[in-house]
N, C-alpha and C positions, 0 to 999 in steps of 0.2 A: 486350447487343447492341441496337443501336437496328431492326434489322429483325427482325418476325416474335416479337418478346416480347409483346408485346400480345394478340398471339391466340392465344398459349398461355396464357395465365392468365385469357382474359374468355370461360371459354366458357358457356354459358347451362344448358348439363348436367352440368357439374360437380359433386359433393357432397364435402362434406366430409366424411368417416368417422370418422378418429378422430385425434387428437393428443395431445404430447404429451413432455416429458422424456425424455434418453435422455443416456448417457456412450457418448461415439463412443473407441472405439481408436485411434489415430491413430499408427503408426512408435513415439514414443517418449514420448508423453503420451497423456493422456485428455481429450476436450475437450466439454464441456455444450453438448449441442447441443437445440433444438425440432424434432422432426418434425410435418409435416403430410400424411397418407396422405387423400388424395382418392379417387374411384372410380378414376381414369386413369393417376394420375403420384403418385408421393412427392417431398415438397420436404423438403429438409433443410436447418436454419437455423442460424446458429451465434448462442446468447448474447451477449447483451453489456449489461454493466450501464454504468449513465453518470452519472460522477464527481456530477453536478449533479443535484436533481430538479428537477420542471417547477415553474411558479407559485409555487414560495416557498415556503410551510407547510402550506399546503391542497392535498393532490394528490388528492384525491376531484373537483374538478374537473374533472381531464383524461378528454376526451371518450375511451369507449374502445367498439370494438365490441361489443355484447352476446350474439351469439353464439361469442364467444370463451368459451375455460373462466374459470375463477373464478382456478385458479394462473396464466394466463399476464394477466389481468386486472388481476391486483395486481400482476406482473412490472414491466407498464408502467406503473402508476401509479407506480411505485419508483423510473422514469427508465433501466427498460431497455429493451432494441428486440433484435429478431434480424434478421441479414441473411444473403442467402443464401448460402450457405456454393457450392452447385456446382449446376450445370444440373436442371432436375428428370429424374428416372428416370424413364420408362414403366414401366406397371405391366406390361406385356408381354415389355419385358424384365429384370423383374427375379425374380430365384433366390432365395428364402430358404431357411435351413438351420437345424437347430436343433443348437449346439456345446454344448460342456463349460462350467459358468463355470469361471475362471482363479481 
């Protein structure tokens, strides 16, 4: 949405918490997803690697941010990117539960 995404993602007290790998359940597959749990809202991102890498042979040059982890660091140097898979959660409304593994 062009209104009102802006100020949900630039806020000035935000922190990052923790990230990180996860296999989402999904109806009738499984799908590798990136979380990113902030103080406020969880984003959940979906994988994607990309057929081509950057720059040729050299991908130690791609500019990456450095408070990213180290695995999602080399992700993107790889020529992968995550996009957001669904709106972020508030962390107010969200329930966690602890299941059976399957």
């Amino acid at each position: 949405r062009e209104n009102g995404s802006e100020n949900i993602l630039s806020s000035a007290n935000r922190l990052l918490l923790h990230e990180g790998r996860l296999m989402l359940a999904e109806s009738t597959r499984l799908l590798d997803v990136y979380l990113f749990l902030f103080n406020d809202f969880l984003l959940i991102t979906k994988i994607k690697r990309n057929k081509k890498k950057y720059g040729g042979s050299d991908t130690s040059l791609i500019p990456v941010c450095p408070f990213l982890t180290p695995e999602l660091q080399s992700f993107i140097r790889e020529g992968g990117f995550c996009t957001v898979l669904d709106q972020p959660i508030p962390l107010d409304r969200l329930i966690l539960k602890n299941v059976e593994p399957i």
